[in-house]
C-alpha positions as CSV (number, residue, x, y, z in Angstrom):
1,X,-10.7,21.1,6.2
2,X,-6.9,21.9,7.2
3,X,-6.4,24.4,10.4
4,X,-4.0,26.6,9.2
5,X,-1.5,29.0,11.3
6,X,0.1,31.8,10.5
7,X,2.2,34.6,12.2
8,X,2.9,38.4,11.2
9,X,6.4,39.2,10.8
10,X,5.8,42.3,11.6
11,X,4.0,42.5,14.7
12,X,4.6,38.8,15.7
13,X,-0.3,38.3,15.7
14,X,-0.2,34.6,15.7
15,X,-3.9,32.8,13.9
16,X,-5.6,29.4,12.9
17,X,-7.1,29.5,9.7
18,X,-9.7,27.2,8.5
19,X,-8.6,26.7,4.7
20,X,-9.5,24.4,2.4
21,X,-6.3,22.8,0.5
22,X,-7.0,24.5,-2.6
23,X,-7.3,27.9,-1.3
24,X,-4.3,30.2,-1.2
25,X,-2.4,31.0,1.9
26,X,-3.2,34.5,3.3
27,X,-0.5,37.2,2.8
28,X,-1.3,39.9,4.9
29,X,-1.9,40.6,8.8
30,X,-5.7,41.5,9.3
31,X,-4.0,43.3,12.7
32,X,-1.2,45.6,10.9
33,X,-1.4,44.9,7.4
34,X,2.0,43.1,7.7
35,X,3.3,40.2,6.0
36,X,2.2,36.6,7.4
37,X,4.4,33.4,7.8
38,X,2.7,30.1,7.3
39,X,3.9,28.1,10.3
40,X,4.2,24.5,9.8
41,X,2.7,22.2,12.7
42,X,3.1,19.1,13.5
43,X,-0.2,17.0,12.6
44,X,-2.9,16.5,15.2
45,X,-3.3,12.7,13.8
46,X,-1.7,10.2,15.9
47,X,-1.8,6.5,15.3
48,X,-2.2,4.7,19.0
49,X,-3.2,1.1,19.8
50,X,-2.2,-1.6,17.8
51,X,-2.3,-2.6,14.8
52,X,-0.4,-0.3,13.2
53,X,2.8,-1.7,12.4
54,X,3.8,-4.9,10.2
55,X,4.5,-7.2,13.0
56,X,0.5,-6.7,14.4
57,X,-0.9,-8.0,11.4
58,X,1.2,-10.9,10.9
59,X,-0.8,-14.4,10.3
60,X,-0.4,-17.7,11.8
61,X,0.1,-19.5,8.4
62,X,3.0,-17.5,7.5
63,X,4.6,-18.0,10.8
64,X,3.8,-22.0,10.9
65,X,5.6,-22.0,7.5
66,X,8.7,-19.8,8.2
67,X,9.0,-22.5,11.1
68,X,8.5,-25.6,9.1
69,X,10.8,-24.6,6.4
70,X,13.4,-23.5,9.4
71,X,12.4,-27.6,11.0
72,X,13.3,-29.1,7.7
73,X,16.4,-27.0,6.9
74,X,17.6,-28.1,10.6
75,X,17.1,-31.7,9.7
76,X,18.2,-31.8,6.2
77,X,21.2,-34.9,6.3
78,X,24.7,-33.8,5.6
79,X,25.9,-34.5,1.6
80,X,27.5,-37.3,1.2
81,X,31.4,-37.6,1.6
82,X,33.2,-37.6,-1.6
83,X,36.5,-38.7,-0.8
84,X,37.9,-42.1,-1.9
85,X,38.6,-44.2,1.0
86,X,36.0,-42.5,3.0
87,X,38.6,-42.0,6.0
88,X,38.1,-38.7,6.3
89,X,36.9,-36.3,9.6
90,X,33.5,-35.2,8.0
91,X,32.3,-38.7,7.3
């Protein structure tokens, strides 16, 4: 169950709440009867280590083929010249 916090406006009590996420937010200060804020946190789950982005889980086969196609692009022979006499600069 989500920890909740909450702060009076009024008289500035600050509390965790154990809620469940289909139960309504409180609206009044158990301290002064004043209205309470919901505060919003930042989440206490953290992803460390890896394995957690794209990059970690990448396979050897699709890296051996990204490199193959790369080889054979790289070795691919040059079309064939077009011009007539074949005097050209790019034969």
């Amino acid at each position: 169950m989500p920890i909740r916090e909450y702060k009076c406006k009024d008289c500035g009590n600050y509390m965790e709440v154990i809620q469940g996420i289909n139960e309504k937010p409180l609206g009044t200060c158990p301290e002064c009867g004043g209205k309470l804020e919901k505060l919003i946190s930042n989440s206490s789950f953290v992803l460390k280590g890896s394995g957690w982005y794209k990059t970690d889980y990448s396979s050897s086969s699709s890296e051996s083929t990204s490199q193959k196609t790369k080889t054979e692009n790289a070795a691919a022979p040059a079309p064939a010249c077009s011009c007539a006499n074949k005097t050209c600069e790019h034969n």
